[in-house]
DRENDO-1510 file (C-alpha; in Angstrom, 1 decimal, always signed):
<recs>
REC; n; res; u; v; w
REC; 1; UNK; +1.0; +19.9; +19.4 .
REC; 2; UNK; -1.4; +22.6; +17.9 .
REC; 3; UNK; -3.6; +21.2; +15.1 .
REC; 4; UNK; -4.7; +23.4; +12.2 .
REC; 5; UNK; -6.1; +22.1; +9.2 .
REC; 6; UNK; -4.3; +24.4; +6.1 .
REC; 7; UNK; -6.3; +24.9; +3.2 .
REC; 8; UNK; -5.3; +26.1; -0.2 .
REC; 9; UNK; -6.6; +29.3; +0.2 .
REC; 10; UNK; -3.3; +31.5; -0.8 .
REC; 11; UNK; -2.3; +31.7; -4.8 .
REC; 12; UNK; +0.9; +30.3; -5.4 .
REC; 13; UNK; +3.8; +32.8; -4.7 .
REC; 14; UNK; +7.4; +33.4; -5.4 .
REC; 15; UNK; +9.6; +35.4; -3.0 .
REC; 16; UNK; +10.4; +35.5; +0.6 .
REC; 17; UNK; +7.6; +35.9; +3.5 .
REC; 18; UNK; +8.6; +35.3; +7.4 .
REC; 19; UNK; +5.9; +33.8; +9.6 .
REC; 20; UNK; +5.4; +34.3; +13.5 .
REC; 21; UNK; +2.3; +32.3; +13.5 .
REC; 22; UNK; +1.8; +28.7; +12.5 .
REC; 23; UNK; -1.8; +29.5; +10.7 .
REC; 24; UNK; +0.0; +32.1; +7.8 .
REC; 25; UNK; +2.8; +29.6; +7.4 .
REC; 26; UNK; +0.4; +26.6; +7.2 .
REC; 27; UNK; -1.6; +27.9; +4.8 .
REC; 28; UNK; +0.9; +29.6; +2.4 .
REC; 29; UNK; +2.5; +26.0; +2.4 .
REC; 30; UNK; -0.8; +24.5; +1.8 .
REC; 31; UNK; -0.7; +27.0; -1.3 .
REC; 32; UNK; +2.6; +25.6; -2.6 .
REC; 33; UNK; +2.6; +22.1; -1.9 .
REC; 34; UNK; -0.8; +20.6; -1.8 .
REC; 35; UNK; -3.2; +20.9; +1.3 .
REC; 36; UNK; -1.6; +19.1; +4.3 .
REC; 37; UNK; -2.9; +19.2; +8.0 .
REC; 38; UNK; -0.4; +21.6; +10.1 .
REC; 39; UNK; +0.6; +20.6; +13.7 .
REC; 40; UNK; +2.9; +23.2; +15.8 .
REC; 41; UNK; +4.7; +22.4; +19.0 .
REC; 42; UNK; +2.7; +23.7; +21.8 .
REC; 43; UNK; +3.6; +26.5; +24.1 .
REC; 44; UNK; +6.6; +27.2; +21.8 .
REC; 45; UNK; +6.6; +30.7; +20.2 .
REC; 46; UNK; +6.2; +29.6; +16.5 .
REC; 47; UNK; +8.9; +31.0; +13.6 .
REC; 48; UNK; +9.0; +30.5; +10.0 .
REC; 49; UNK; +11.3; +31.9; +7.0 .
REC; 50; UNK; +10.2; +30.4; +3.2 .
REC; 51; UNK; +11.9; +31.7; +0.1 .
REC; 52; UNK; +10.0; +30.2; -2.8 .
REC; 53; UNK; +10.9; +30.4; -6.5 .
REC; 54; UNK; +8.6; +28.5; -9.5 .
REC; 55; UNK; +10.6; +27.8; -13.2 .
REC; 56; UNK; +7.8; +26.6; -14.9 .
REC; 57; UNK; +6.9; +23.4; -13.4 .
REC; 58; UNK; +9.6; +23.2; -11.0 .
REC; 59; UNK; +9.0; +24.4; -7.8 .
REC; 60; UNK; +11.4; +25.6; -4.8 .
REC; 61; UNK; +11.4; +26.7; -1.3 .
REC; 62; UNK; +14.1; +27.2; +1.0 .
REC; 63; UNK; +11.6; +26.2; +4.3 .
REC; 64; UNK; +13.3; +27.4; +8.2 .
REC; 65; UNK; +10.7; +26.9; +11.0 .
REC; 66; UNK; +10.2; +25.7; +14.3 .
REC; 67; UNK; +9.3; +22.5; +15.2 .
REC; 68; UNK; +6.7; +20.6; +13.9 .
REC; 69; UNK; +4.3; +17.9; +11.7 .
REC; 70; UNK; +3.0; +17.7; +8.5 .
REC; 71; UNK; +0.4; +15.3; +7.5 .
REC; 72; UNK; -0.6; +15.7; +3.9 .
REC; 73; UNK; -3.8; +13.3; +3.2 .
REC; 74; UNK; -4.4; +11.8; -0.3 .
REC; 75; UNK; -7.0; +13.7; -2.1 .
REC; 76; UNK; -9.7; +11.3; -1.9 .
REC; 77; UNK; -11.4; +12.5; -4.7 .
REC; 78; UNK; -10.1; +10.5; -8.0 .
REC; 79; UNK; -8.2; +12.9; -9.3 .
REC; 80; UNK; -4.8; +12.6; -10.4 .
REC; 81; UNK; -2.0; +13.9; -8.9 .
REC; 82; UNK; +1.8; +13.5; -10.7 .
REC; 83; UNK; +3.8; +15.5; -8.2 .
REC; 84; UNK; +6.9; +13.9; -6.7 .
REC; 85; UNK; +8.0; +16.5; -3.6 .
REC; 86; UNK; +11.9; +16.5; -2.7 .
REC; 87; UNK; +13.3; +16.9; +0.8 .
REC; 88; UNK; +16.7; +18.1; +1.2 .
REC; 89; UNK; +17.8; +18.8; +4.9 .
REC; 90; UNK; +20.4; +21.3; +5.4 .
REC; 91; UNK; +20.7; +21.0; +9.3 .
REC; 92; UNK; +18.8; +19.3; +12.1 .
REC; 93; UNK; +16.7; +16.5; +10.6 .
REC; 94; UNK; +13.1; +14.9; +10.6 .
REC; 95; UNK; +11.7; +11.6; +9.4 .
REC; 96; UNK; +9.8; +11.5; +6.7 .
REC; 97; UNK; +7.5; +8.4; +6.1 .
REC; 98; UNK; +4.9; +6.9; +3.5 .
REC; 99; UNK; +3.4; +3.7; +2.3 .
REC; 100; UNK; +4.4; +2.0; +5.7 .
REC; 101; UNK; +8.2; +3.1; +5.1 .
REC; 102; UNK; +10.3; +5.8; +7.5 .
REC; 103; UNK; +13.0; +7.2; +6.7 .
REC; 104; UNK; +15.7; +9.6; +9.0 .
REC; 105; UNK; +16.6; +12.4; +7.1 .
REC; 106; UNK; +19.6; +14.3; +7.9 .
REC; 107; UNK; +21.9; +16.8; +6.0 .
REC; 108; UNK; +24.0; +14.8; +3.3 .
REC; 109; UNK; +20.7; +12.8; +2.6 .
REC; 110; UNK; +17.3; +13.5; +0.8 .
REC; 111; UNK; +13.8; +11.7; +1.0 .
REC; 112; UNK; +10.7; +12.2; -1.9 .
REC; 113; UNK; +6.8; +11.5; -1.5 .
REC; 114; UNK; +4.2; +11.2; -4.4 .
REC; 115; UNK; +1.9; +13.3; -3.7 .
REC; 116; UNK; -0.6; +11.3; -4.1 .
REC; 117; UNK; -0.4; +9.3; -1.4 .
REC; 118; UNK; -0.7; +10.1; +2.2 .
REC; 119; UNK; +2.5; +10.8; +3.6 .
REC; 120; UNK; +4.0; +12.7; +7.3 .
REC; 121; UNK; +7.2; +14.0; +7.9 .
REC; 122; UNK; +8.1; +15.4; +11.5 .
REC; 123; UNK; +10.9; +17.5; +12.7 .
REC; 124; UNK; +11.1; +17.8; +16.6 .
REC; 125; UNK; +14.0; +20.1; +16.0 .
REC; 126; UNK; +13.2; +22.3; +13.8 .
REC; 127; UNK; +13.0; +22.3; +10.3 .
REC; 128; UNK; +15.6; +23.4; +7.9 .
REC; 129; UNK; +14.9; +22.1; +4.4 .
REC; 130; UNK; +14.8; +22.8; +0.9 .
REC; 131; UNK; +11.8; +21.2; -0.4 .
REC; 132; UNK; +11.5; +21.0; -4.6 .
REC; 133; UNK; +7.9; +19.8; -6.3 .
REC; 134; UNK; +8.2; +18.4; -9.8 .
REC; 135; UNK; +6.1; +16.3; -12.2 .
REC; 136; UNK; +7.2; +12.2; -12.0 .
REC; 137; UNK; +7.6; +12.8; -15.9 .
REC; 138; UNK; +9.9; +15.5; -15.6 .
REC; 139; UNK; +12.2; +13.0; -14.1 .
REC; 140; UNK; +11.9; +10.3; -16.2 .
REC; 141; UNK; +10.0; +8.2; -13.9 .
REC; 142; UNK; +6.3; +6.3; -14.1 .
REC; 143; UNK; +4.2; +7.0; -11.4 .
REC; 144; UNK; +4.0; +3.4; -10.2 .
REC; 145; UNK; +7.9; +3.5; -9.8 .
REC; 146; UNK; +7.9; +6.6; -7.4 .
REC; 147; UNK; +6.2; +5.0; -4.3 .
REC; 148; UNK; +9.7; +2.1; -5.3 .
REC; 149; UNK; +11.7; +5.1; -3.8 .
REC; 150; UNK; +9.4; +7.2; -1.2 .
REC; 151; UNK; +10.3; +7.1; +2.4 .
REC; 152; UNK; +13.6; +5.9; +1.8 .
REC; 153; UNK; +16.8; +7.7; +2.6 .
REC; 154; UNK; +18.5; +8.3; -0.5 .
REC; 155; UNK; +22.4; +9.7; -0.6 .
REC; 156; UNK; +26.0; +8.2; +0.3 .
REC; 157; UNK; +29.2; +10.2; +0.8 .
REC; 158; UNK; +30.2; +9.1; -2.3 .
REC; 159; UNK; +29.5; +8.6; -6.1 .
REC; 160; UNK; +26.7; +10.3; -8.0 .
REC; 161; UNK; +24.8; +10.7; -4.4 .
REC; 162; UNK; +27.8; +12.9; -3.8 .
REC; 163; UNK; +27.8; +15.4; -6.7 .
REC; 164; UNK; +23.6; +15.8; -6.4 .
REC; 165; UNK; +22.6; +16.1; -3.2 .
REC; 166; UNK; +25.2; +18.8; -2.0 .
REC; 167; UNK; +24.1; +20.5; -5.2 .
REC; 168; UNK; +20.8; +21.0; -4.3 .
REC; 169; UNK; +21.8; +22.2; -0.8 .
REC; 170; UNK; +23.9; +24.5; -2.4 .
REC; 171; UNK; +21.0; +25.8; -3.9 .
REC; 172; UNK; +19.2; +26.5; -0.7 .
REC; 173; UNK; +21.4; +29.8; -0.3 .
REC; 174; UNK; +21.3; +31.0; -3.8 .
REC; 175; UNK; +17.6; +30.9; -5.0 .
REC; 176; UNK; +18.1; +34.3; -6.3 .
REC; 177; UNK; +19.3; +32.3; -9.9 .
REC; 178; UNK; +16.1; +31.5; -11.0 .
REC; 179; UNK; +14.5; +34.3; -10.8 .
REC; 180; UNK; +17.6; +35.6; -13.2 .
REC; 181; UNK; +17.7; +35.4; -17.1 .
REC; 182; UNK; +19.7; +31.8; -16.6 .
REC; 183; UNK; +16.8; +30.7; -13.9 .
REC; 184; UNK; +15.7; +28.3; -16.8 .
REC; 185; UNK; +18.9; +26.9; -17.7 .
REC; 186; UNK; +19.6; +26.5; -13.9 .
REC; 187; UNK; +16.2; +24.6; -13.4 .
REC; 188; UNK; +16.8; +22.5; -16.6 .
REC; 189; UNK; +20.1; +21.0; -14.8 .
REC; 190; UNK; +18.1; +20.6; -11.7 .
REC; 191; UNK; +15.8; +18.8; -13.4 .
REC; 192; UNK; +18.5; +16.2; -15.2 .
REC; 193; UNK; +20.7; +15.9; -12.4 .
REC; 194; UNK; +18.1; +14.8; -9.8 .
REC; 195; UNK; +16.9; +12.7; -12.6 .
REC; 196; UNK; +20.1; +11.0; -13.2 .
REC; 197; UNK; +20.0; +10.8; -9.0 .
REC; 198; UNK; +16.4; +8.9; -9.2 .
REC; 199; UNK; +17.0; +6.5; -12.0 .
REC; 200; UNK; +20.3; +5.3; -10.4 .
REC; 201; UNK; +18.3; +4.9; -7.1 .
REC; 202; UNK; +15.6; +2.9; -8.7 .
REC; 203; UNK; +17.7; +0.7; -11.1 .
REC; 204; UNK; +18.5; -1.7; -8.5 .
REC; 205; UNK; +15.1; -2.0; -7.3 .
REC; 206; UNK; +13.5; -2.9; -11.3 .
REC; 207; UNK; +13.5; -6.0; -12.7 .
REC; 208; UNK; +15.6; -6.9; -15.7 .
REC; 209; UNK; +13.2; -6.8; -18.5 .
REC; 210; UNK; +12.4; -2.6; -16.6 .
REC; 211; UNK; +15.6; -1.5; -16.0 .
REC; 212; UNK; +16.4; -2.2; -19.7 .
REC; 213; UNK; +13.0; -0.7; -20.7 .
REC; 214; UNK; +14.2; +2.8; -18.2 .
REC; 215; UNK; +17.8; +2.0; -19.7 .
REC; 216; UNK; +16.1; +2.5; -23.3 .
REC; 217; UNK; +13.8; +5.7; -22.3 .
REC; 218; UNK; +16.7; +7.6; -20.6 .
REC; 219; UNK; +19.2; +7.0; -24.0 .
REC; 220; UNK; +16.1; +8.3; -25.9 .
REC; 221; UNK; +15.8; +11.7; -24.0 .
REC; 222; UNK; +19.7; +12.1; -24.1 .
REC; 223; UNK; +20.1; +11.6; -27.7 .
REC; 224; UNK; +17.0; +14.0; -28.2 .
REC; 225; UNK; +18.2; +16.5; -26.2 .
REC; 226; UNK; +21.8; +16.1; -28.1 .
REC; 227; UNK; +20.2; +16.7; -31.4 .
REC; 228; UNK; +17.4; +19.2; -31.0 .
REC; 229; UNK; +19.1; +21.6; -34.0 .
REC; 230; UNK; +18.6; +18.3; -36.3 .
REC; 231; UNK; +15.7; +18.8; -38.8 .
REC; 232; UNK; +15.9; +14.9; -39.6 .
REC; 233; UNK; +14.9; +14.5; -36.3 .
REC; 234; UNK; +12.0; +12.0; -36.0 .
REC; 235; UNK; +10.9; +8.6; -34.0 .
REC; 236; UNK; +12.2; +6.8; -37.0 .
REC; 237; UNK; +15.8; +8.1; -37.0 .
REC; 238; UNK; +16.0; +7.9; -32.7 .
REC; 239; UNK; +14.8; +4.3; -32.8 .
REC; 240; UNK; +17.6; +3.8; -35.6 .
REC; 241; UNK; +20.0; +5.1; -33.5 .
REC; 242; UNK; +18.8; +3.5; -30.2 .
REC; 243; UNK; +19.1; +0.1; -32.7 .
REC; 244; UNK; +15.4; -0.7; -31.8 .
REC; 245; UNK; +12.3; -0.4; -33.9 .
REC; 246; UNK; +10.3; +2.8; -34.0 .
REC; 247; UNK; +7.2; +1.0; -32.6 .
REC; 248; UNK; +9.3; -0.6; -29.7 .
REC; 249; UNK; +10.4; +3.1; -28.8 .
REC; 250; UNK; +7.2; +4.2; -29.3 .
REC; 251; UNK; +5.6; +1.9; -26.8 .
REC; 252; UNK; +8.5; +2.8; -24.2 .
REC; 253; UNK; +7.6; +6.1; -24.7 .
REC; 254; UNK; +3.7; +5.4; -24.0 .
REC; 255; UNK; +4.6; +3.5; -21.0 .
REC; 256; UNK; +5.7; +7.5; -19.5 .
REC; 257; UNK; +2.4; +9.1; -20.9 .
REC; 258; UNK; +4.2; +10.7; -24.0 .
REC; 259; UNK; +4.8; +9.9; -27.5 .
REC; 260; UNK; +7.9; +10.0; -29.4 .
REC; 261; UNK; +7.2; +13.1; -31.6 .
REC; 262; UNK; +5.4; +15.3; -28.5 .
REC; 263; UNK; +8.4; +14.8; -26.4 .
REC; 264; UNK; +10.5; +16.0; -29.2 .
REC; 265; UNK; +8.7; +18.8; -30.6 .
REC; 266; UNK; +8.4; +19.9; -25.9 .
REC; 267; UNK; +11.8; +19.8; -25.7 .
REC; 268; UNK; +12.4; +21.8; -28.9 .
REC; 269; UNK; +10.0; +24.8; -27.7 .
REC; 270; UNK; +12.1; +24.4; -24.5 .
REC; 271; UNK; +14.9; +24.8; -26.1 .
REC; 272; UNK; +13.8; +27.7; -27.5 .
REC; 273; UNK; +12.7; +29.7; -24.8 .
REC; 274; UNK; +15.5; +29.6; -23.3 .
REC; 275; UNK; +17.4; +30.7; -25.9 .
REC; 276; UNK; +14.6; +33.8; -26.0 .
REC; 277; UNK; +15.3; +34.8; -22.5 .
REC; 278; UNK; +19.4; +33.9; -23.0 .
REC; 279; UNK; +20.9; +37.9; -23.3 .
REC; 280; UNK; +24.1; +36.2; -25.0 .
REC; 281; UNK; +21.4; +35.3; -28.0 .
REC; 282; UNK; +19.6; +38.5; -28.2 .
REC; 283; UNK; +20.8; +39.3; -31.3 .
REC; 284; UNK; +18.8; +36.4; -33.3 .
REC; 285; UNK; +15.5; +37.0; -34.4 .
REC; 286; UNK; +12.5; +34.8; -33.1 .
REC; 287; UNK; +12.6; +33.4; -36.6 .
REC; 288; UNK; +16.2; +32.2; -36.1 .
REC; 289; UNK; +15.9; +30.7; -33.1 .
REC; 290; UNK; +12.5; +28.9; -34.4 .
REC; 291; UNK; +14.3; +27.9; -37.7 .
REC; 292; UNK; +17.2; +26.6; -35.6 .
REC; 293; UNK; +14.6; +24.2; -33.5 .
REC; 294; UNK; +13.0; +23.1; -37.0 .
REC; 295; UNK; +10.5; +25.3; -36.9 .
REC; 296; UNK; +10.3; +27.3; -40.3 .
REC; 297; UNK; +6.5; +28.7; -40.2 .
REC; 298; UNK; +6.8; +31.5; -37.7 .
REC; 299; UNK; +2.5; +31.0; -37.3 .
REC; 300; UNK; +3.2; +27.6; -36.7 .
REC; 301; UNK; +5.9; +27.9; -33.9 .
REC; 302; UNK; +4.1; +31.0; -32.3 .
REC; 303; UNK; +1.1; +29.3; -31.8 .
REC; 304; UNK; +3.0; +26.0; -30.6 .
REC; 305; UNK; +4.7; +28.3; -28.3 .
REC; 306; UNK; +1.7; +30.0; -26.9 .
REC; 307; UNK; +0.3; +26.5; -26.6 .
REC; 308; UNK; +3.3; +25.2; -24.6 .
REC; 309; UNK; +4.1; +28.6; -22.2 .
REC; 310; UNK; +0.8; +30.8; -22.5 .
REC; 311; UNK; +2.2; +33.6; -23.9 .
REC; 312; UNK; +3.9; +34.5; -27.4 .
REC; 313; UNK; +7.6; +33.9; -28.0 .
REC; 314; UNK; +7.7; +38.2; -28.7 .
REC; 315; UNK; +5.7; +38.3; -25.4 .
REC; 316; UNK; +8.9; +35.9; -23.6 .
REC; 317; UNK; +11.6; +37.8; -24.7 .
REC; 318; UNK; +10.2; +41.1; -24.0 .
REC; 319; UNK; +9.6; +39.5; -20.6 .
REC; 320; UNK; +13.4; +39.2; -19.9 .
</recs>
């Protein structure tokens, strides 16, 4: 093997680059997915195809290349680090290991790391995969409960395991969506549905008293997201309909970093950009889409919104 030490020295990019060196490749995936240490097979003429696409936080890459290993080492340095990085094989295989666990991947299976953690995956092979990077919180999960799934195999022919993971390998071939006026919608359903995969993966492994407690946190974000257009909207009336008290939900929702109200007011200004960017609403005004989210002071919602994406709500749209 051929060691090269990748460092982050390449901004983040979307698109499609082809690689016939391993030093390029390593360090455009350093840029992506965190710094890793980059070993190539030797005497072996090195190939590479990535197609990368970002959605906001949600990061994909459809990564073909030759044979080889990737060590990525903790950062060291005391800062945090919420990443969760999917692996979805579409041919060939590699195992994929962290925490003192392995795990075979092979198509019609995935495997996740935190990031971090020190973790290794090696594909003797080659290496056909797509790879997705996403906050733990974006999925619902803690951080402490990630390393619960890391390194394992997860995926059956059946079941839930059945719908997701040939979704995402679907998706492998038809990147081009996000970069679409639907890319966000498309990412949003990512998003839940390897959610859904996660928390049915790591129910089994919780006790009692957490599953019920991820049971609770997981009804909460459904009924939010079922009710964004309702102005009564508020901790009070989700903990009434969840039949717990606001301060239990409250705590649930501090146990994922987040209180009650922020989570609602994110997934309203979600909501609402995707409706800006949607060309089957482009004939609502920025105040009608705002006022249908609850927000009724246009200042208000375009600072919020600026807040939330970096740019203006006028700014998004014209952007589409």
């Amino acid at each position: 093997w051929v060691n090269m030490t990748a460092v982050a020295s390449i901004p983040a990019w979307s698109g499609r680059r082809s690689f016939d060196h391993p030093e390029p490749f390593g360090s455009s995936v350093s840029s992506m997915f965190r710094p890793v240490v980059f070993e190539a097979a030797p005497r072996k003429r090195f190939t590479s195809d990535i197609e990368a696409h970002r959605v906001d936080d949600l990061l994909l890459a459809h990564v073909d290349a030759s044979p080889h290993e990737i060590w990525h080492p903790a950062a060291g340095d005391g800062e945090a680090d919420d990443a969760v990085k999917v692996f979805v094989p579409l041919s060939g295989g590699a195992v994929l290991s962290q925490e003192g666990r392995e795990a075979v991947l092979r198509p019609g299976l995935l495997g996740l790391v935190a990031t971090d953690r020190d973790y290794r995956i090696s594909a003797d092979l080659g290496f056909d995969f797509l790879i997705l990077m996403l906050s733990h919180r974006e999925l619902g999960l803690q951080r402490d409960e990630v390393p619960q799934l890391a390194a394992s195999p997860l995926g059956a022919a059946g079941g839930l395991e059945g719908v997701v993971v040939p979704y995402l390998a679907n998706l492998a071939g038809n990147l081009g969506v996000f970069s679409g006026t639907s890319g966000g919608r498309v990412a949003r359903t990512t998003r839940e549905l390897l959610s859904a995969l996660l928390q049915a993966q790591l129910a089994p492994r919780l006790s009692e008293a957490q599953a019920s407690r991820a049971g609770l946190f997981e009804q909460a974000r459904a009924h939010i997201r079922r009710n964004l257009d309702d102005r009564s909207l508020s901790p009070g009336t989700i903990a009434a309909a969840l039949h717990v008290s606001p301060r239990h939900l409250q705590q649930i929702f501090s146990e994922h970093g987040e209180t009650v109200a922020g989570h609602v007011r994110a997934e309203r200004l979600d909501a609402a950009r995707l409706d800006l960017v949607d060309p089957a609403r482009a004939h609502l005004t920025i105040a009608d889409i705002a006022a249908g989210y609850g927000f009724t002071d246009g200042a208000h919602f375009t600072r919020a919104f600026k807040e939330a994406f970096g740019v203006t709500p006028s700014a998004c749209r014209a952007r589409a």
